[in-house]
N, CA, C and O atoms as a MOPAC input file, in Angstrom:
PM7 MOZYME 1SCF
protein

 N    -20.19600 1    69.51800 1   186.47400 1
 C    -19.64000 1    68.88100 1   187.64900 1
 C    -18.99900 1    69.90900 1   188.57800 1
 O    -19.02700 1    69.73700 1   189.79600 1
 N    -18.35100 1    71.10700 1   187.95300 1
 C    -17.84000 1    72.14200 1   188.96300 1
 C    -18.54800 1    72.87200 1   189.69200 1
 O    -18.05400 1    73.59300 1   190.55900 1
 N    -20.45200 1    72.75900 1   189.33100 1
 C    -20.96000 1    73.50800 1   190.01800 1
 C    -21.53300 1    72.52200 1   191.53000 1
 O    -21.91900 1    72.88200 1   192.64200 1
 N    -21.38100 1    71.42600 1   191.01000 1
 C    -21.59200 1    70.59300 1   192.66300 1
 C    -20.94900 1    71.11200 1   193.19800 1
 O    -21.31000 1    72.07200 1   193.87900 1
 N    -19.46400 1    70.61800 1   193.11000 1
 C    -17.99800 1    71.16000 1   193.75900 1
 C    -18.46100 1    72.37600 1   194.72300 1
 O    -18.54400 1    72.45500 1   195.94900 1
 N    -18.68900 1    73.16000 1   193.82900 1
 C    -18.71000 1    74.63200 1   194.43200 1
 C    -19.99300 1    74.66300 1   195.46300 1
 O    -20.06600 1    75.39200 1   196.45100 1
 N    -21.06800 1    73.64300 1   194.99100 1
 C    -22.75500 1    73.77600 1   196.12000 1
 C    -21.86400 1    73.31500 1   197.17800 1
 O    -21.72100 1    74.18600 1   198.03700 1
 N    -21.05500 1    71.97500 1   197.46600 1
 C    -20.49600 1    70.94100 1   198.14000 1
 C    -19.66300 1    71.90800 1   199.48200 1
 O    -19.80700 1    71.94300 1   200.70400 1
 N    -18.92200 1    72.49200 1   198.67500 1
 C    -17.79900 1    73.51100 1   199.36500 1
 C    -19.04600 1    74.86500 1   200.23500 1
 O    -18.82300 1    75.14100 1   201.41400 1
 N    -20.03300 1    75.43500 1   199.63000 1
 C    -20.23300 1    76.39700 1   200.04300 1
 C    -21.81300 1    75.32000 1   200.89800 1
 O    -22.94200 1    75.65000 1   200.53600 1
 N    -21.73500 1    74.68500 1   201.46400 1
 C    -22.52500 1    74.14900 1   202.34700 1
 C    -21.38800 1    73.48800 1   203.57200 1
 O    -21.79800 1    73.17600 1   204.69000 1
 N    -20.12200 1    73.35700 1   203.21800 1
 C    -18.91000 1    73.12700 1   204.38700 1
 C    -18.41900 1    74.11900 1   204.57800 1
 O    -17.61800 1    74.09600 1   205.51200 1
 N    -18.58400 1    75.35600 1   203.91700 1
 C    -17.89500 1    76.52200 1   204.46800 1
 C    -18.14100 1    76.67200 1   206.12800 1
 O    -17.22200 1    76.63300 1   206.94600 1
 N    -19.19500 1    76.80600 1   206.37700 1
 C    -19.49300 1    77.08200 1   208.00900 1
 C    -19.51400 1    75.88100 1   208.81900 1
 O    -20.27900 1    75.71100 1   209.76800 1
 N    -18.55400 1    74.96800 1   208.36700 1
 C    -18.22800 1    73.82000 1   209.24000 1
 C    -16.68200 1    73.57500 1   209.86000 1
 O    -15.89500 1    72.73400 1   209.42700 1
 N    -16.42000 1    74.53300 1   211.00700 1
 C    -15.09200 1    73.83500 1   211.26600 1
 C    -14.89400 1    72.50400 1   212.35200 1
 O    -15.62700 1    72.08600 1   213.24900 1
 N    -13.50700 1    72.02400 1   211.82400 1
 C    -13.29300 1    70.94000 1   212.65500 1
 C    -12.60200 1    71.12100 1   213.52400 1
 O    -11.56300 1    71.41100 1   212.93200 1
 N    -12.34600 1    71.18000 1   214.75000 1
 C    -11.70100 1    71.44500 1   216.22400 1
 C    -10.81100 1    70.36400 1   216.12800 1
 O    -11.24000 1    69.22500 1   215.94500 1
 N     -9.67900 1    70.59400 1   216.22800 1
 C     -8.59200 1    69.37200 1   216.21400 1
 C     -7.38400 1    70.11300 1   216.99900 1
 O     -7.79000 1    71.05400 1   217.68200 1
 N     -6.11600 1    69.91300 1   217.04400 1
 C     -5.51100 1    70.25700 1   217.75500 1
 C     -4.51200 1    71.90800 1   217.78500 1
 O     -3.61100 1    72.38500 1   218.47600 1
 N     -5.16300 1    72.24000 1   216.84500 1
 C     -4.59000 1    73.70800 1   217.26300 1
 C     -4.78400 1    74.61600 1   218.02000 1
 O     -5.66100 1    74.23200 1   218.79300 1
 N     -4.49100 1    75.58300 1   218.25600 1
 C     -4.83400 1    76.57300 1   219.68100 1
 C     -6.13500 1    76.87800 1   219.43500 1
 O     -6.66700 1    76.73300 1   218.33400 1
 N     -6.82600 1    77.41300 1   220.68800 1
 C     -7.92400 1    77.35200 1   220.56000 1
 C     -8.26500 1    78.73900 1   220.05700 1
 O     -9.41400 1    78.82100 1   219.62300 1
 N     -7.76800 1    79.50300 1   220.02500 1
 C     -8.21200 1    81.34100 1   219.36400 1
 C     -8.00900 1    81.04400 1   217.64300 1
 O     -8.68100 1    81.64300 1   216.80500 1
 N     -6.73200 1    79.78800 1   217.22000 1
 C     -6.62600 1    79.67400 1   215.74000 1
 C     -8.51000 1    79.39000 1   215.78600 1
 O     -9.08700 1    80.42100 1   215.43900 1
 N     -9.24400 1    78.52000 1   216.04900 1
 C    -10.46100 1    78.53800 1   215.78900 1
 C    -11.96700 1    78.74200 1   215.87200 1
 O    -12.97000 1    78.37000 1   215.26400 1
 N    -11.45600 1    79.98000 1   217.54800 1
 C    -11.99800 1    81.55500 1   217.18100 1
 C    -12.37600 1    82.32000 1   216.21600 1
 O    -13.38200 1    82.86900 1   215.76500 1
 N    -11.37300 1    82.20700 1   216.04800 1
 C    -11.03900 1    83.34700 1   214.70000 1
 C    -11.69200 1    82.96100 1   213.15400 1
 O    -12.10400 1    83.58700 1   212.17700 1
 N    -11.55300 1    81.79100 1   213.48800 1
 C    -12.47100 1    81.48300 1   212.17600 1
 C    -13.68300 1    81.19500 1   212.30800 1
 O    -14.17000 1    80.83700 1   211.23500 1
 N    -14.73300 1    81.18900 1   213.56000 1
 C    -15.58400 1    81.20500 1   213.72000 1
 C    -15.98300 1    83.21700 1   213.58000 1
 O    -17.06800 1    83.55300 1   213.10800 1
 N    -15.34900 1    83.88600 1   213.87100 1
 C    -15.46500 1    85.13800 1   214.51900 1
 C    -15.59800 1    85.58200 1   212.52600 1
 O    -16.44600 1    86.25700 1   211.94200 1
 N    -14.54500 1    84.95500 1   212.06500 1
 C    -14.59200 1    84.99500 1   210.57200 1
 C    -15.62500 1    85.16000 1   209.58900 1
 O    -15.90300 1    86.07100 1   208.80900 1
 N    -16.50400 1    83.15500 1   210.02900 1
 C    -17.41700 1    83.00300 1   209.38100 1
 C    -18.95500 1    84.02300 1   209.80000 1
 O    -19.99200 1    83.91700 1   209.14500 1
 N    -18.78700 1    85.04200 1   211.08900 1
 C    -20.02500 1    85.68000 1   211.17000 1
 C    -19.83900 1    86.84600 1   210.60800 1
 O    -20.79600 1    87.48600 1   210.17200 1
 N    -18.55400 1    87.30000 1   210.53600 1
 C    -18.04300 1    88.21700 1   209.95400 1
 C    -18.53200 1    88.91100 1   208.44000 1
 O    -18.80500 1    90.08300 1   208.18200 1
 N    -18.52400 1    87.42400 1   207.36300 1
 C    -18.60900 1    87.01000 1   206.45700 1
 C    -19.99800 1    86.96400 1   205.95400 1
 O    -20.32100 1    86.67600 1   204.80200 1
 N    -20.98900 1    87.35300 1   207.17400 1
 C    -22.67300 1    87.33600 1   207.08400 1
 C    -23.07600 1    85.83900 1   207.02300 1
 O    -24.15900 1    85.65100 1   206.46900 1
 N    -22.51300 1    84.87100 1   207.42100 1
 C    -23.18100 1    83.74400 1   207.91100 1
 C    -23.72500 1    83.75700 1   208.95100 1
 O    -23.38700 1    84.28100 1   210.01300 1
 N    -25.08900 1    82.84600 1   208.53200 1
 C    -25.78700 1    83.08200 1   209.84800 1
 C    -25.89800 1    81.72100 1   210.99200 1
 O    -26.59800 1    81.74400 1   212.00400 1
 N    -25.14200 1    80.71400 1   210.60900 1
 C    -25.09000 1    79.53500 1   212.07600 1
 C    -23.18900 1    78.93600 1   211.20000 1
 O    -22.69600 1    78.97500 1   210.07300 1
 N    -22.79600 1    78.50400 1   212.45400 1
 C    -21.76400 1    77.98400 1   211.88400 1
 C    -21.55700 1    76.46300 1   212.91400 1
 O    -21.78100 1    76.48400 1   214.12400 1
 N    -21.27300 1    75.68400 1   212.45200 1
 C    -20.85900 1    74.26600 1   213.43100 1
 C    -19.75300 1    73.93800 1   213.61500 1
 O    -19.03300 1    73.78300 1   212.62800 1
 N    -19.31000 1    73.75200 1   214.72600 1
 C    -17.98300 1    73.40100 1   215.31000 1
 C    -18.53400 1    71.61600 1   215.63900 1
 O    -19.46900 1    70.90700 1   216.01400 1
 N    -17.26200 1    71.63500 1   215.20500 1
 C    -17.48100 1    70.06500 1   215.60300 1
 C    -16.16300 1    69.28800 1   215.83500 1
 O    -15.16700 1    69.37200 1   215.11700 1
 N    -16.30500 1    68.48000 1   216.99900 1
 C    -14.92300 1    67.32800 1   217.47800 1
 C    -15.21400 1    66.41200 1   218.12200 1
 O    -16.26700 1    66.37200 1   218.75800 1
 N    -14.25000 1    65.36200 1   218.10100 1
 C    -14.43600 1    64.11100 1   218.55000 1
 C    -13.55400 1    64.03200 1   219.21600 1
 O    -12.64700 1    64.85500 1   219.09500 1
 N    -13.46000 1    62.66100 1   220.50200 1
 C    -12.63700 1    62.06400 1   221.29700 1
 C    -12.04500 1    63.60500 1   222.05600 1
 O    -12.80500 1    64.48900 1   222.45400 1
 N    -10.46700 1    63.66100 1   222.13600 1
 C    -10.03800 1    64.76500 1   223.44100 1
 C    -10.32700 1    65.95700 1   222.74700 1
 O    -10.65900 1    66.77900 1   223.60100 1
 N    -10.35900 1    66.38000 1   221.80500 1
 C    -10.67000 1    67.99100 1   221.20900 1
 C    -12.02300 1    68.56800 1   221.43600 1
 O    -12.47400 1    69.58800 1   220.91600 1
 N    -12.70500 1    67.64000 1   222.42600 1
 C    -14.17600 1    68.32500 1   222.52600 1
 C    -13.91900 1    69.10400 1   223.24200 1
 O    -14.32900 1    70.18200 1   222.81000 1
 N    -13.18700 1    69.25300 1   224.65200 1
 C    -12.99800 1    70.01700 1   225.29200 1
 C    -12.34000 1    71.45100 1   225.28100 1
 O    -12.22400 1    72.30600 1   226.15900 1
 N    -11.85500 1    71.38000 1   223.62200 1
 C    -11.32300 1    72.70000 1   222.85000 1
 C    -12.25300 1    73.07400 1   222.29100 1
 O    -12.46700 1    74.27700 1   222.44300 1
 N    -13.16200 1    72.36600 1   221.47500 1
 C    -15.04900 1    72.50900 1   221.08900 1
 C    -15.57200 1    73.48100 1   222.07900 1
 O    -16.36800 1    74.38700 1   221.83200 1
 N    -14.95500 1    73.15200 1   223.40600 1
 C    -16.32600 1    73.77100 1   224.17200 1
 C    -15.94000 1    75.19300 1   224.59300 1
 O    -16.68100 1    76.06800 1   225.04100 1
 N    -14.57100 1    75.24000 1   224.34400 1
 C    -13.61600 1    76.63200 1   225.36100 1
 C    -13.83400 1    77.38100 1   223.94400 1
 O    -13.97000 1    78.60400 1   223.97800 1
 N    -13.88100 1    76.57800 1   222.45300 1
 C    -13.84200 1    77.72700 1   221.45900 1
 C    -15.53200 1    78.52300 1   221.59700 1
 O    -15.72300 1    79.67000 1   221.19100 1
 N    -16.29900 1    77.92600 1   222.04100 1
 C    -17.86400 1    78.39700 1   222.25900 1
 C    -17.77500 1    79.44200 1   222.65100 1
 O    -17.94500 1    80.52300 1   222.08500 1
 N    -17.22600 1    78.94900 1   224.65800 1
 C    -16.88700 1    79.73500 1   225.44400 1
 C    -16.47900 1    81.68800 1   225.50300 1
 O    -16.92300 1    82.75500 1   225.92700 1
 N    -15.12100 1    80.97900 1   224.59500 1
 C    -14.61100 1    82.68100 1   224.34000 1
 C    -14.94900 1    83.41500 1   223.53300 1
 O    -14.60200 1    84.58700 1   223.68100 1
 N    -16.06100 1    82.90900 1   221.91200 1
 C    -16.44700 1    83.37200 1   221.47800 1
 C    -17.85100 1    84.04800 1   222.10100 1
 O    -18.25300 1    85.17000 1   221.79400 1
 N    -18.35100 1    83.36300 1   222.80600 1
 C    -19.67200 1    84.01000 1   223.72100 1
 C    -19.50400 1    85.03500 1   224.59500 1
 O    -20.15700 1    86.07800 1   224.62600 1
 N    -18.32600 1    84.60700 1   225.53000 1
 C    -17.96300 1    85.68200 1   226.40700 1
 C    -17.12700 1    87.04200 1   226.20100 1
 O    -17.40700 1    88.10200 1   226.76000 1
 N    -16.07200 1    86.84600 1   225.32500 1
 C    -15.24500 1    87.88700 1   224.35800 1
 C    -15.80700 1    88.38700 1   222.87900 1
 O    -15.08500 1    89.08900 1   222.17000 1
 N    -16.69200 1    88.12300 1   222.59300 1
 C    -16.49900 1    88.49200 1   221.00100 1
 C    -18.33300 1    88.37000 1   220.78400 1
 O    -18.47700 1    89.13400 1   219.83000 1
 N    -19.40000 1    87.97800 1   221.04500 1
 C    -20.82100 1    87.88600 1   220.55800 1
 C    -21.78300 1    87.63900 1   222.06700 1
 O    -22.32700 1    86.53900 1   222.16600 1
 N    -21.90300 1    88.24900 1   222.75800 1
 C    -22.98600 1    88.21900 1   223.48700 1
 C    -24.21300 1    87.85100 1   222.98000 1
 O    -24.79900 1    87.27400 1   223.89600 1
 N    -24.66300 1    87.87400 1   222.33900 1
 C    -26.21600 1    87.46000 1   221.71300 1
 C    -26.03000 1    85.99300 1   221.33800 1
 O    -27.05300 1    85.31200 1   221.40600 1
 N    -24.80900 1    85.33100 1   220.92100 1
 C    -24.38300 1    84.21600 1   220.70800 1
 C    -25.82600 1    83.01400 1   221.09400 1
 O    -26.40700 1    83.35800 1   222.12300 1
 N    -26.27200 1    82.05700 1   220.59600 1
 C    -26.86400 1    81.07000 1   220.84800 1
 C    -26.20300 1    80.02300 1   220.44800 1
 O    -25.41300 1    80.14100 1   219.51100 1
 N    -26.42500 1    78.63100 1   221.16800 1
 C    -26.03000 1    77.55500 1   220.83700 1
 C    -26.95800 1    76.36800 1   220.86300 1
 O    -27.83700 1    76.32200 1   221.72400 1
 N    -26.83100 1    75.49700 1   220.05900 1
 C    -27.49300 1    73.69500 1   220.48300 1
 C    -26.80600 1    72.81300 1   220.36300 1
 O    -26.51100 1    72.69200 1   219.17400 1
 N    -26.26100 1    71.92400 1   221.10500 1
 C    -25.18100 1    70.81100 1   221.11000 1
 C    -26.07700 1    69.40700 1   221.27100 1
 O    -27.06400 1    69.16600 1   221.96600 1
 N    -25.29700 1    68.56300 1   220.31400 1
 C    -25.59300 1    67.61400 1   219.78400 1
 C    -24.42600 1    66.27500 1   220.24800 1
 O    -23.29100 1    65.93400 1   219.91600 1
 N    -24.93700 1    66.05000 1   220.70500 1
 C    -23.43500 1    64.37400 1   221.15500 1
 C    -23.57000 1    63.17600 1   220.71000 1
 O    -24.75200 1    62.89300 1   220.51600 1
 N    -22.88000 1    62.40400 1   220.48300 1
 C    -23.06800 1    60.86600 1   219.90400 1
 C    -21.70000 1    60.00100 1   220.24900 1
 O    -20.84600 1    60.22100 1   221.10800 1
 N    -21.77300 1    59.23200 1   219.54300 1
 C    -20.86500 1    58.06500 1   219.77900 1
 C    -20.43500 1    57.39000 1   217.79400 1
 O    -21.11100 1    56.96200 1   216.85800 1
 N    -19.47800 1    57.57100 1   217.95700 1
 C    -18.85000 1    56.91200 1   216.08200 1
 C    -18.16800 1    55.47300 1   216.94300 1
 O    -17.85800 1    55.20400 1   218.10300 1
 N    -18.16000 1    54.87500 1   215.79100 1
 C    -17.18600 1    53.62900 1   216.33700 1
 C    -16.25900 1    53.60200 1   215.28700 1
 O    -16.87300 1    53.17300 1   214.31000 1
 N    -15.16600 1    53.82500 1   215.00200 1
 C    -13.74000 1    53.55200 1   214.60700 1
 C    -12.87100 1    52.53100 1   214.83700 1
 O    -12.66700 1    51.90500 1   215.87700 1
 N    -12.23000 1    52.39700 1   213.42600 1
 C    -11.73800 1    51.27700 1   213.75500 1
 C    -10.10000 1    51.21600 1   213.35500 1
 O     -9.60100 1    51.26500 1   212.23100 1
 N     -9.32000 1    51.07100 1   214.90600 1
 C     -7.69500 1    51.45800 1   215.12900 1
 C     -6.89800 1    49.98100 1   215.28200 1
 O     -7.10700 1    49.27400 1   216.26700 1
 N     -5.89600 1    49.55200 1   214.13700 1
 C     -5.20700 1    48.83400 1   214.15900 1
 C     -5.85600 1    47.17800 1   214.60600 1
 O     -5.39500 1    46.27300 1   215.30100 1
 N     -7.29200 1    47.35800 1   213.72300 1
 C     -8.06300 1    45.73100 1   213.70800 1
 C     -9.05300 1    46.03700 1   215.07000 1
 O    -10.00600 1    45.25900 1   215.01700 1
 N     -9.12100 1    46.79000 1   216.09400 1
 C     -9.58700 1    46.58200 1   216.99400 1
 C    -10.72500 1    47.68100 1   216.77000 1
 O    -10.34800 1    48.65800 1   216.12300 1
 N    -11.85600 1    47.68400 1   217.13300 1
 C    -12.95800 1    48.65900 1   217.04600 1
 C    -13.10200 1    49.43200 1   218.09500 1
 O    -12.91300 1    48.83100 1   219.15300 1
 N    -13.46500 1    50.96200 1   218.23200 1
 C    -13.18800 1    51.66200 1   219.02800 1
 C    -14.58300 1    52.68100 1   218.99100 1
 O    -14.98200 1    53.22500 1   217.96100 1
 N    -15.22500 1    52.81500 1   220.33100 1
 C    -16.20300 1    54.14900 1   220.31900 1
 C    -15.33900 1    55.58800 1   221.04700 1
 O    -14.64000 1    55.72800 1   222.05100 1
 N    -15.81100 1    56.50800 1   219.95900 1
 C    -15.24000 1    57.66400 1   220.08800 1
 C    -16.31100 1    58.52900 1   220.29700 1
 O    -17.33700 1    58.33500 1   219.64600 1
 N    -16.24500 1    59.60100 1   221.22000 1
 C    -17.56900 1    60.08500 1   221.45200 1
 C    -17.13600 1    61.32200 1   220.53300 1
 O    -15.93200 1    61.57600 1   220.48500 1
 N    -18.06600 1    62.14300 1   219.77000 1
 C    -18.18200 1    63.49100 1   219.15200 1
 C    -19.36400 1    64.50900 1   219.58000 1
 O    -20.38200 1    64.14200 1   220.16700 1
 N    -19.06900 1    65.89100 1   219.18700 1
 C    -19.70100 1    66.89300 1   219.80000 1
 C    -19.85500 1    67.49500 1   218.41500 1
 O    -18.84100 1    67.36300 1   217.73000 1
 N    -21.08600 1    68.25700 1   217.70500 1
 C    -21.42900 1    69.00500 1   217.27300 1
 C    -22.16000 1    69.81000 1   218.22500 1
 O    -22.61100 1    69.46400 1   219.31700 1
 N    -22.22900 1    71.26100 1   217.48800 1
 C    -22.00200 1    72.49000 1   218.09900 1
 C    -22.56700 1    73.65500 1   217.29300 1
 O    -21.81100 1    74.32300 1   216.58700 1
 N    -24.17200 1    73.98200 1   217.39500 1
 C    -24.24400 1    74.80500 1   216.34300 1
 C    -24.61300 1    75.93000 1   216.89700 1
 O    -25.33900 1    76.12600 1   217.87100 1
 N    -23.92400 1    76.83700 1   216.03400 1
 C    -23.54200 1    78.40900 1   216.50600 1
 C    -24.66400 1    79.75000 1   216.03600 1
 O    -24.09200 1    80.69000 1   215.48300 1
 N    -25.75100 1    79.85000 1   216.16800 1
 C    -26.37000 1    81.10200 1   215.70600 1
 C    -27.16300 1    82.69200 1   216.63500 1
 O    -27.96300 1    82.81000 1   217.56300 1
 N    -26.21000 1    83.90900 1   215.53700 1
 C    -26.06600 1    84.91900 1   216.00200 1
 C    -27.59700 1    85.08100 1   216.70500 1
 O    -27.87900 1    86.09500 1   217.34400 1

């Protein structure tokens, strides 16, 4: 069973989630995971953090990987907040050198 664990974990390694911290905290861990010899990594956020999704692309393309490629992916989740159902739009974001 520990070796799922470990397949499980090392197939989310190159997945971060964009949520509300500064946007260089998740730079840096993108800048990390290529660092690390990965070769695509996905950023991904929903509702207002897409727009930190897109600035973390941004500065990693323009400051830190010129060769940088991307393909973005958009959708719609529906969630559901205090009985009432809610569409939240999300952004995946995949990153290869």
């Amino acid at each position: 069973m520990a070796e799922k664990t470990e397949t499980a974990k090392k197939e989310n390694d190159n997945v971060i989630f964009v949520g509300k911290k500064p946007t260089m905290s998740y730079v840096l861990a993108v800048i990390t995971q290529f660092s690390e010899g990965t070769k695509e990594v996905f950023i991904k956020a929903r509702g207002r953090s897409i727009s930190r999704a897109v600035d973390v692309v941004e500065v990693v393309k323009n400051k830190f990987i010129d060769t940088l490629k991307y393909t973005i992916d958009i959708g719609t989740e529906e969630v559901e907040d205090e009985g009432k159902r809610l569409n939240v739009s999300t952004i995946s974001i995949k990153l290869t050198k």
